[in-house]
C-alpha positions as CSV (number, residue, x, y, z in Angstrom):
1,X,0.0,0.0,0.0
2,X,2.0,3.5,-1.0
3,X,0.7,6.5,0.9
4,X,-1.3,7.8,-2.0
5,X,-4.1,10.1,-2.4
6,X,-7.5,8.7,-3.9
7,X,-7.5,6.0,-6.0
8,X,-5.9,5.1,-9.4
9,X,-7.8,4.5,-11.8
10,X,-8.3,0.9,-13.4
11,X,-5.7,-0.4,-15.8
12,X,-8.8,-2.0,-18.0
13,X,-12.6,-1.7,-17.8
14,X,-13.9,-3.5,-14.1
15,X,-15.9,-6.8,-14.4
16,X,-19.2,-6.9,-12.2
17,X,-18.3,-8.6,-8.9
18,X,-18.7,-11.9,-9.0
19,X,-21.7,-13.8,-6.6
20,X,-20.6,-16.7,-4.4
21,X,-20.5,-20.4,-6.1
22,X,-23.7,-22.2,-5.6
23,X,-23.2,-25.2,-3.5
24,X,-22.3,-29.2,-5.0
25,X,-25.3,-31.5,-4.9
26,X,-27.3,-33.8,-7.0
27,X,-25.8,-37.6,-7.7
28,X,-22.3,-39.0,-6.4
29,X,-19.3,-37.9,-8.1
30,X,-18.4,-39.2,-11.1
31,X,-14.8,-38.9,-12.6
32,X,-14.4,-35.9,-14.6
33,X,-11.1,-33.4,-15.4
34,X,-10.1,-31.1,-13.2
35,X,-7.9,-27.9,-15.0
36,X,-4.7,-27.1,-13.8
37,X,-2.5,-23.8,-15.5
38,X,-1.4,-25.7,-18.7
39,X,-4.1,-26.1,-20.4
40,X,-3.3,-29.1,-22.0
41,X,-3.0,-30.9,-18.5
42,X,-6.1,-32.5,-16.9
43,X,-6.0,-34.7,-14.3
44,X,-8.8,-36.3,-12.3
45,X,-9.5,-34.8,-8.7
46,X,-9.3,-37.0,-5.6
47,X,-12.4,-37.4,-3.6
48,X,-10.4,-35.1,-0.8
49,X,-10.0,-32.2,-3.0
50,X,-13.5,-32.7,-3.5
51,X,-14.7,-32.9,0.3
52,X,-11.8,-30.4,1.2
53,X,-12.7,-27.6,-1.8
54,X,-16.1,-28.1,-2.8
55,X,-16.2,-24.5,-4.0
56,X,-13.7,-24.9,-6.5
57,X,-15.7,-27.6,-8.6
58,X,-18.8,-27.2,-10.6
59,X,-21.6,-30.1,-11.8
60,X,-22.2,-30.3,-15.2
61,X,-25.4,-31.2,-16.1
62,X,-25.0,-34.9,-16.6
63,X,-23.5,-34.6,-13.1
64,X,-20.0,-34.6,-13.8
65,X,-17.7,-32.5,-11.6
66,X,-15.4,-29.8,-13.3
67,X,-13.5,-26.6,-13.1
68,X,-12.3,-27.0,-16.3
69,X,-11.4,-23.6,-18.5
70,X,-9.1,-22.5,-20.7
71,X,-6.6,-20.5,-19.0
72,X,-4.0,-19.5,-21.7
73,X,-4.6,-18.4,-25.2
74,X,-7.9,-19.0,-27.5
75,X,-10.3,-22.0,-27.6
76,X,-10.6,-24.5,-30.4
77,X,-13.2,-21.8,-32.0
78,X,-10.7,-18.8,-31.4
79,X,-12.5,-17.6,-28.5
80,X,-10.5,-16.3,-25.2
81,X,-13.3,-18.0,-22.5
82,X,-14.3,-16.0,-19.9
83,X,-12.6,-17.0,-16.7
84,X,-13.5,-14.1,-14.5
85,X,-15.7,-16.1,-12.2
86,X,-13.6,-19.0,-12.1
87,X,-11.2,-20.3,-8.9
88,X,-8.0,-21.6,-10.4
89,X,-5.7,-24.4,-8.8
90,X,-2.0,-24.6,-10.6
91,X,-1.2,-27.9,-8.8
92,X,-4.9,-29.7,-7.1
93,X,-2.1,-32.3,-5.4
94,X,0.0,-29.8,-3.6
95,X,-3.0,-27.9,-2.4
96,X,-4.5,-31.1,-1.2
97,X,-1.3,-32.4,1.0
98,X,-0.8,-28.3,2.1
99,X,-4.6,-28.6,3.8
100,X,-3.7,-32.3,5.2
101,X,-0.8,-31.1,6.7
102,X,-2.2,-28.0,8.1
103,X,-4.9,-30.1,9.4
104,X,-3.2,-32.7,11.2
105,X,-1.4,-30.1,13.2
106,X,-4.5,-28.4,14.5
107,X,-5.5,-24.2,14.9
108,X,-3.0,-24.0,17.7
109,X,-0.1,-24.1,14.9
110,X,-2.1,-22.0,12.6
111,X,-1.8,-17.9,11.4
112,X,-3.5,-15.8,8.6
113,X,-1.8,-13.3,7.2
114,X,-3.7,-10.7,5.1
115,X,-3.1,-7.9,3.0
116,X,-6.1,-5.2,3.7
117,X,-6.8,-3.3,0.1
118,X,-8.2,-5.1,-2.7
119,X,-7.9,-8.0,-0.6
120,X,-10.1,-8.5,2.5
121,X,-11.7,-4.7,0.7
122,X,-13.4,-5.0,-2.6
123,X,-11.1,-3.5,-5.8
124,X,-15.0,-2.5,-7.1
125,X,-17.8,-0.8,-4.9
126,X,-20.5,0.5,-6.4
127,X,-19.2,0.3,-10.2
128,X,-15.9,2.2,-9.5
129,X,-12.2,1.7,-8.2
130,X,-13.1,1.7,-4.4
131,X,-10.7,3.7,-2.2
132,X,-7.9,2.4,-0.4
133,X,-6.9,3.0,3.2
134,X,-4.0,5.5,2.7
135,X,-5.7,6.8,-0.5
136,X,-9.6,7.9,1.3
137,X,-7.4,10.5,3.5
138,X,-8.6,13.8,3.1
139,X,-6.8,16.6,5.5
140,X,-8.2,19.9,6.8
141,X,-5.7,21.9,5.2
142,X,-5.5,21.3,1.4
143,X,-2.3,22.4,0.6
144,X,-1.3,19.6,2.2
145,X,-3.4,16.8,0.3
146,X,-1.6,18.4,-3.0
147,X,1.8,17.8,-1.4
148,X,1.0,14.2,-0.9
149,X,-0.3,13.7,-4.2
150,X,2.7,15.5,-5.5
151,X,4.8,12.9,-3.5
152,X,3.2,10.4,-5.0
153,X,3.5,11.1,-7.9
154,X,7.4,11.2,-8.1
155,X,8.1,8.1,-5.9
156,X,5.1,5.7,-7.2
157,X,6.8,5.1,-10.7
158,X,10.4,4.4,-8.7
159,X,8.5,1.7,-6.5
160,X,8.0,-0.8,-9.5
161,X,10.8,0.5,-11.6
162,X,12.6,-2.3,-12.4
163,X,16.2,-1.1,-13.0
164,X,16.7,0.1,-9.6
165,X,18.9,-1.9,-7.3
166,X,16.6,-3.4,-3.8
167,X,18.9,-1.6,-1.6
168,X,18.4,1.9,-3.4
169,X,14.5,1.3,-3.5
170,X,14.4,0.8,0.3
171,X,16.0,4.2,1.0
172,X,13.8,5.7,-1.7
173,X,10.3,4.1,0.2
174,X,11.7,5.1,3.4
175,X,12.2,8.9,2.4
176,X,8.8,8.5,0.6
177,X,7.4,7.2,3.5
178,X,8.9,9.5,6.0
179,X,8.2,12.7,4.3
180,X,4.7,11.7,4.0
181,X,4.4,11.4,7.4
182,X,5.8,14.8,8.4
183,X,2.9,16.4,6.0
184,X,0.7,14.3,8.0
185,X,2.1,16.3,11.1
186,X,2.5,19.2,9.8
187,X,-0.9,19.8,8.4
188,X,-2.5,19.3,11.7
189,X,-4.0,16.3,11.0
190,X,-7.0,15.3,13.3
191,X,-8.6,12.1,14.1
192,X,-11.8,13.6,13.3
193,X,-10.3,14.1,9.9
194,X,-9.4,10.2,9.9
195,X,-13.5,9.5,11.1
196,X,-14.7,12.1,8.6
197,X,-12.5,10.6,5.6
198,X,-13.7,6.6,6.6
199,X,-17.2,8.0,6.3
200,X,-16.9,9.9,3.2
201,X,-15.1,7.1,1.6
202,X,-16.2,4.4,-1.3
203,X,-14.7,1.1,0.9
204,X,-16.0,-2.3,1.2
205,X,-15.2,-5.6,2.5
206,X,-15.5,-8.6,0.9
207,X,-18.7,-10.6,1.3
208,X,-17.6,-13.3,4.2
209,X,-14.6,-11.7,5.7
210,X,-16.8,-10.9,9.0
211,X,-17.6,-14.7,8.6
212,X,-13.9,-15.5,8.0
213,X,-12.9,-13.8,11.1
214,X,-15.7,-15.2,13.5
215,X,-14.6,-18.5,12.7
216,X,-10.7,-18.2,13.6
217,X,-11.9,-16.0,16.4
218,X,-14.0,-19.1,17.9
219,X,-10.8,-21.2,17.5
220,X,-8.3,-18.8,18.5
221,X,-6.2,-18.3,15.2
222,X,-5.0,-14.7,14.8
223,X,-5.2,-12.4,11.9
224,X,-2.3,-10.9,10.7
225,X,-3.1,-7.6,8.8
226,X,0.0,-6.3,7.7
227,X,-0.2,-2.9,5.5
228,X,2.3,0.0,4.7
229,X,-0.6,2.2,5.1
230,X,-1.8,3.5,8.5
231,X,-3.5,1.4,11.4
232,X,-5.5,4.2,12.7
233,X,-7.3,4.7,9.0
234,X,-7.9,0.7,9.0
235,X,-8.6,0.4,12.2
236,X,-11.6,3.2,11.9
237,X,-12.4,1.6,8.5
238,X,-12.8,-2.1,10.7
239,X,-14.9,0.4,13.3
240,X,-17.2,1.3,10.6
241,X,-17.7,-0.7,8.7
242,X,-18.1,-4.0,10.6
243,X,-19.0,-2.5,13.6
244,X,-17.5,-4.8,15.7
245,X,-13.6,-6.0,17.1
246,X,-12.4,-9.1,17.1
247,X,-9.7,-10.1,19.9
248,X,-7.8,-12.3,17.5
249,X,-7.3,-9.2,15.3
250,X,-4.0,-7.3,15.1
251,X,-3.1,-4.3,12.7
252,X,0.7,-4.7,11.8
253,X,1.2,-1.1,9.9
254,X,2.6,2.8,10.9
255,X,0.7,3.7,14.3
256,X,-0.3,7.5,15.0
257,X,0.1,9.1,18.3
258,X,-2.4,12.4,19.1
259,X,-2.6,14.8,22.0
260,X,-5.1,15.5,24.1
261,X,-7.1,17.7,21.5
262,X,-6.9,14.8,19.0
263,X,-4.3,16.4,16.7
264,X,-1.6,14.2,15.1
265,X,2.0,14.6,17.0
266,X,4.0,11.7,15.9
267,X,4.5,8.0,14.9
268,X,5.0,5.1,17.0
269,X,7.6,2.3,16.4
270,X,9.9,2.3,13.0
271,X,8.9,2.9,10.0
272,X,6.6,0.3,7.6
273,X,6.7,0.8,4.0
274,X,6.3,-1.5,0.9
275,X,9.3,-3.4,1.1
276,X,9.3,-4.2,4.8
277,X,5.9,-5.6,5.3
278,X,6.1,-9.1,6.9
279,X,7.2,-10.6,9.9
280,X,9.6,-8.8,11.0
281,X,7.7,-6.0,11.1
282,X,5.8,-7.6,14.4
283,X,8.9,-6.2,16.3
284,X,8.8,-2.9,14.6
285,X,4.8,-2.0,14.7
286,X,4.0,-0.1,18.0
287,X,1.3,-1.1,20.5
288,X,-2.3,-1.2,19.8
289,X,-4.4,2.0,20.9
290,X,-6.3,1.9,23.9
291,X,-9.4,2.8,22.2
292,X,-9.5,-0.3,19.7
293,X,-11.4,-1.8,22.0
294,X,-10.6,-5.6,23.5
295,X,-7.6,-6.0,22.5
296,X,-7.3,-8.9,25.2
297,X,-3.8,-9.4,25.4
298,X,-2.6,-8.6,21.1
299,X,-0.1,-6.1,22.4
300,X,1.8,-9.5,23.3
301,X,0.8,-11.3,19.9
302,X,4.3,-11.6,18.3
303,X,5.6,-14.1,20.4
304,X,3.0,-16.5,20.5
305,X,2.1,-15.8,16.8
306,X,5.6,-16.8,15.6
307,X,5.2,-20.6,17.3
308,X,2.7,-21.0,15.2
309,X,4.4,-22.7,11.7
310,X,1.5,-23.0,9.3
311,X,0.3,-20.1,7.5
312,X,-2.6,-19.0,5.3
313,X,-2.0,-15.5,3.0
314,X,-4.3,-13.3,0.8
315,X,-3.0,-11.5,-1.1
316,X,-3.9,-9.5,-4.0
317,X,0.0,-8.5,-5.6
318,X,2.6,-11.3,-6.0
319,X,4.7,-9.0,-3.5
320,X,2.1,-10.1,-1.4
321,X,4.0,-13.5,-0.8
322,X,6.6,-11.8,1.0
323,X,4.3,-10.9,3.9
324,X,5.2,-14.3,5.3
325,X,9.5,-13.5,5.2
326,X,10.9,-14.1,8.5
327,X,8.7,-16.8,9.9
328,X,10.4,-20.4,9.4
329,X,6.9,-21.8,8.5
330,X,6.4,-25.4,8.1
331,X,3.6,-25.4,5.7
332,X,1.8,-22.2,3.5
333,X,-1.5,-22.7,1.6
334,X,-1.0,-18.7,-0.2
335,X,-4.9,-17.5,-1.8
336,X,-4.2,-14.7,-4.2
337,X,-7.2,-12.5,-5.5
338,X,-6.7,-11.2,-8.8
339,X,-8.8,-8.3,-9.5
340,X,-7.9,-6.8,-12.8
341,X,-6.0,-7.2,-16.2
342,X,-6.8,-10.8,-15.4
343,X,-5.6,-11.8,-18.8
344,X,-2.3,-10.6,-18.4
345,X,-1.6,-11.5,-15.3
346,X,-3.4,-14.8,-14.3
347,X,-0.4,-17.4,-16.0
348,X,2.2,-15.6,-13.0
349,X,-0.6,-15.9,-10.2
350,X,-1.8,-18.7,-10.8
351,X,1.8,-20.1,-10.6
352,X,2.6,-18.0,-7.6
353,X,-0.4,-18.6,-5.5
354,X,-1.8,-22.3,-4.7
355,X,-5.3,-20.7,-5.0
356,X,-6.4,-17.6,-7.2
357,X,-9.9,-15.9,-6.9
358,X,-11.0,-13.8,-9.9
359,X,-12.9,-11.0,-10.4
360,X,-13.0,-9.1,-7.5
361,X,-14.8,-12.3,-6.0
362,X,-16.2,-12.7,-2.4
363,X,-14.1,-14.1,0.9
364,X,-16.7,-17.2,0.8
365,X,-14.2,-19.8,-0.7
366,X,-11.4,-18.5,2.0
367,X,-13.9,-19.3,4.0
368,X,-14.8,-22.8,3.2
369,X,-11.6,-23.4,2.6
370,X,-10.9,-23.2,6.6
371,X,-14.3,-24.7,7.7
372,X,-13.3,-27.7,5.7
373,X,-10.2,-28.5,7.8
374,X,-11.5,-28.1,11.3
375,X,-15.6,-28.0,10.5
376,X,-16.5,-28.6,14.1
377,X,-14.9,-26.1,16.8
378,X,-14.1,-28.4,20.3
């Protein structure tokens, strides 16, 4: 998440969000192919990947189960097939022994990991680019908005230039970063301001992520939510939006400290920026705000979060991935959501991620992908 202002427009036209899968019934399975990225390769899917995924198979109508689509290049007529509402699986198998695995060693050894924008928020809301987190900020003071923008606009292009060395681009994010902050400062900022700009703003989560976190909540598996953005904008986005906490929750992102009138005086903890955002960042964050509610002992979460060696990520950038650097994980089942220029981009996702949603699509798969290991809560 760069510390933009508003939000970018789309690289190609949006596709109308997708509705959740409708559930498998009818007559038992019968064999049928399941697609994998080559399109060439089909291979039958186990009754596991079945009982464990359900949601990424569909019943033809002689009651055959099947994913199957075209994912690279043109059909047999010379038609590109529409695979915007379509799960995709690069390798069934791997998936499958991932879930076994994560299964066998129980929620106590388990941590999500999420991205926040475009990936537990919708990339669409009502027929536009949504707003991001960093991006819905709107200052009292004006001036200071253009200076951000201004900011942006210089250092965006030298984040994903690709003929700068890593080391370079860290100093670059952290002066990007840093000077960002001091307009932040500098233009009085308010946490009114921060309520004011949550309200105002075009930001939406996913249908099923308050489901998602109820159910790790129940079984005690934390939520990782790392950003680059702010945790007081998130946090207020979480506040109204959902309406509700959750004690397993834990914003790992730059953390604002105000006076007594409100008014924005400094930052807590080291700095968070694009390059940063994983694990190690848990040491670098600084401690939840007293006013988040029940935060029932999260101040303390990195220890306890780093015994746990099996991790599930969303993502919506294959930078994403990185969220999970510096934990020696055991075993990572990674769910990328790819929201636009699917065409270009689904080959390298659908490599890079062991499950890719398309098309802005809802949180309900996530979600039945974890009821499926442990569907009864002792």
């Amino acid at each position: 998440s760069s510390p933009s202002l508003g939000s970018r427009p789309s690289s190609s036209p949006p596709f109308p969000p997708s509705a959740s899968p409708p559930p498998i019934s009818g007559p038992p399975f019968s064999p049928s192919v399941f697609c994998c990225r080559r399109a060439s390769l089909h291979a039958a899917p186990t009754y596991a990947a079945l009982f464990l995924f359900p949601h990424l198979f569909r019943r033809s109508g002689t009651g055959a189960v099947s994913s199957c689509v075209t994912l690279r290049g043109m059909n047999s007529h010379g038609v590109v097939p529409d695979v915007s509402k379509v799960t995709v699986v690069d390798d069934p198998a791997l998936l499958e022994e991932k879930a076994a695995a994560i299964r066998l060693a129980g929620p106590a050894k388990l941590q999500v990991i999420a991205d926040f924008d475009a990936t537990l928020t919708k990339y669409i809301v009502n027929g536009r680019r949504g707003d991001s987190s960093h991006g819905l900020l709107r200052q009292e003071n004006a001036e200071y908005d253009a200076k951000r923008l201004a900011l942006y606009q210089y250092y965006h292009p030298l984040e994903f230039s690709p003929s700068i060395p890593i080391e370079e681009k860290t100093k670059l994010m952290e002066e990007w970063w840093g000077k960002t902050h001091n307009l932040l400062i500098e233009g009085g900022l308010t946490y009114d301001s921060i309520k004011e700009s949550v309200a105002a703003s075009e930001i939406a989560f996913r249908e099923g992520v308050v489901e998602l976190f109820e159910f790790l909540e129940e079984r005690d598996i934390p939520v990782l939510i790392f950003s680059a953005g702010l945790a007081d904008i998130i946090e207020e986005v979480l506040r109204q939006k959902i309406h509700r906490s959750f004690k397993n929750v834990r914003i790992v992102s730059n953390r604002m400290e105000f006076n007594r009138d409100g008014r924005l005086i400094s930052f807590k903890g080291k700095l968070i920026h694009s390059l940063n955002k994983n694990e190690h960042a848990l040491d670098m964050a600084g401690p939840l705000h007293e006013h988040l509610g029940d935060s029932n002992g999260l101040n303390n979460l990195g220890g306890s979060v780093k015994d746990r060696t099996n991790v599930l990520l969303l993502g919506d950038h294959l930078g994403d991935l990185r969220m999970s650097d510096g934990l020696d994980y055991s075993t990572r089942i990674s769910v990328g959501f790819l929201n636009d220029n699917i065409e270009n981009n689904i080959a390298g996702y659908s490599k890079a991620f062991d499950v890719l949603y398309l098309n802005d699509a809802p949180m309900w798969g996530v979600v039945n992908l974890v009821s499926q290991l442990w569907p009864t809560h002792n």
